[in-house]
Residue, then its C-alpha position, 0 to 999 in steps of 0.5 A: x744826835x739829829x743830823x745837821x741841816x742847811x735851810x735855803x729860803x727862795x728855793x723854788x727857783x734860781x739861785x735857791x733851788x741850784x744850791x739845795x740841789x748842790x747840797x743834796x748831791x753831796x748827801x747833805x740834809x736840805x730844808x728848801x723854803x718858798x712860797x709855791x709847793x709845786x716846785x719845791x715838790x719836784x725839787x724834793x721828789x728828785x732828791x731824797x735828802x730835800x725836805x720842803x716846807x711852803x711858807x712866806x717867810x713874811x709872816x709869823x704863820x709862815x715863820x711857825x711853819x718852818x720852825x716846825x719843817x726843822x723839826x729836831x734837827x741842828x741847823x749847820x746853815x741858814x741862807x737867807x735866800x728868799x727876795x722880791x724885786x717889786x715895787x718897781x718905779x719912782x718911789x714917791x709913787x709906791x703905796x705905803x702897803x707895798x713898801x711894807x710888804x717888800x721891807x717885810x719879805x726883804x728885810x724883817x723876815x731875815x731878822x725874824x728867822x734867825x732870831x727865831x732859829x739861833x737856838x737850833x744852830x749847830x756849834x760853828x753855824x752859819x748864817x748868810x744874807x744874799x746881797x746885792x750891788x743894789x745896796x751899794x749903789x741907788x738906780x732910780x726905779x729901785x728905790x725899795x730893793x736898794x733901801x733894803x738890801x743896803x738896810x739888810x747889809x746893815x743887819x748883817x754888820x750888826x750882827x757880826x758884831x753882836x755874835x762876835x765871840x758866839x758859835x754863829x757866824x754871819x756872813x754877806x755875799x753878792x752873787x752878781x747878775x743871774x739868770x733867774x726869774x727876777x731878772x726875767x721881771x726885771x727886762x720887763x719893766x719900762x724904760x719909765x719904771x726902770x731907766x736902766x733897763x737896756x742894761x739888763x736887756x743888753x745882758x740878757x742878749x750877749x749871753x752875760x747873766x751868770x748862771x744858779x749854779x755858778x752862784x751855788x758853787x760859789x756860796x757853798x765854797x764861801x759858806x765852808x770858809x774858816x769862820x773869822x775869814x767867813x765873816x770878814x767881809x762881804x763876798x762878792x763873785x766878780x771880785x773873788x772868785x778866784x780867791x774862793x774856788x781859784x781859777 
């Protein structure tokens, strides 16, 4: 029997990289995904049991590449890690192409890698949407991130219905506002591209961000729920961390 394997995409960095590191420690076999080879090298080089793989999961080469890092082994988790913030201003004004592109990395890949990859799950497998507040609630400047979150909250609803009574189960968490890169691109926009970016400067400054690894700590916890409970609803770290991990 192959060993059982937790694919992360958006492992290069961030949140990503803190969980296939969580999960190496404690002896788990780890597929870290992402789209530059130097960090997830070094991320793999630390840790024995991370295999890598350098793909954009965006497209369908790159969807191939991973089947084939998979290889023969049962897939115990899929995260649906990876994300871009941009295109970042008043949406009217974004091209067709970049819409298309952030829909495609944001959304459509998702689909597509679990679509593809259902065949290679384990009995009582996993599959988890990365959320955010974002798909709940529109910030002008955001237009295309909260379009696709709120449509990849969809895909996460259909799909707990449509597997409903399969061995997968499917499951939605929002990590909140962490120290990453993409908020690092966030603070950098203007006040015209992004009017509430003070917000997040502000964060930023009073020491406010939630750290990778709280978040890692967090999903691994959620992922390890029993699965009608698993699924029930999304997961949110502010508001139940302490039903998770208690106090």
């Amino acid at each position: 029997m192959t060993e059982p394997i937790i694919v992360i995409t958006g492992a290069g960095s961030g949140i990503g990289q803190a969980l296939a590191s969580r999960y190496a420690d404690r002896g788990c076999n780890v597929l870290a995904i992402g789209r530059r080879a130097a960090p997830l090298e070094a991320l793999a080089s630390a840790q024995p049991s991370i295999r890598h793989c350098a793909a954009d999961v965006s497209t369908a080469g790159g969807q191939a590449a991973i089947r084939s890092a998979i290889g023969g082994s049962t897939i115990r988790a899929l995260v649906h890690n990876a994300g871009v913030l941009e295109p970042v201003g008043p949406l009217l004004e974004q091209s067709s192409d970049a819409i298309r592109q952030h829909l495609a990395i944001n959304l459509e890949a998702p689909i597509a890698l679990s679509g593809m990859l259902q065949p290679m799950m384990a009995s009582d497998a996993r599959i988890l949407h990365i959320s955010s507040g974002a798909a709940h609630r529109a910030l002008p400047g955001w237009g295309a991130y909260c379009i696709s979150k709120a449509a990849l909250h969809m895909a996460y609803a259909v799909l707990h219905q449509e597997l409903n009574g399969s061995s997968i189960s499917v499951g939605s968490l929002r990590p909140g506002v962490v120290d990453t890169p993409m908020q690092s691109l966030i603070r950098s926009q203007s006040v015209e591209d992004f009017p509430a970016v003070e917000n997040f400067r502000a964060l930023k400054e009073n020491d406010a961000l939630t750290s990778p690894d709280r978040v890692a700590r967090f999903i691994e916890a959620v992922l390890s729920l029993p699965a009608e409970r698993y699924s029930a609803g999304e997961w949110d770290i502010r508001e139940h961390w302490e039903t998770v991990i208690g106090g």
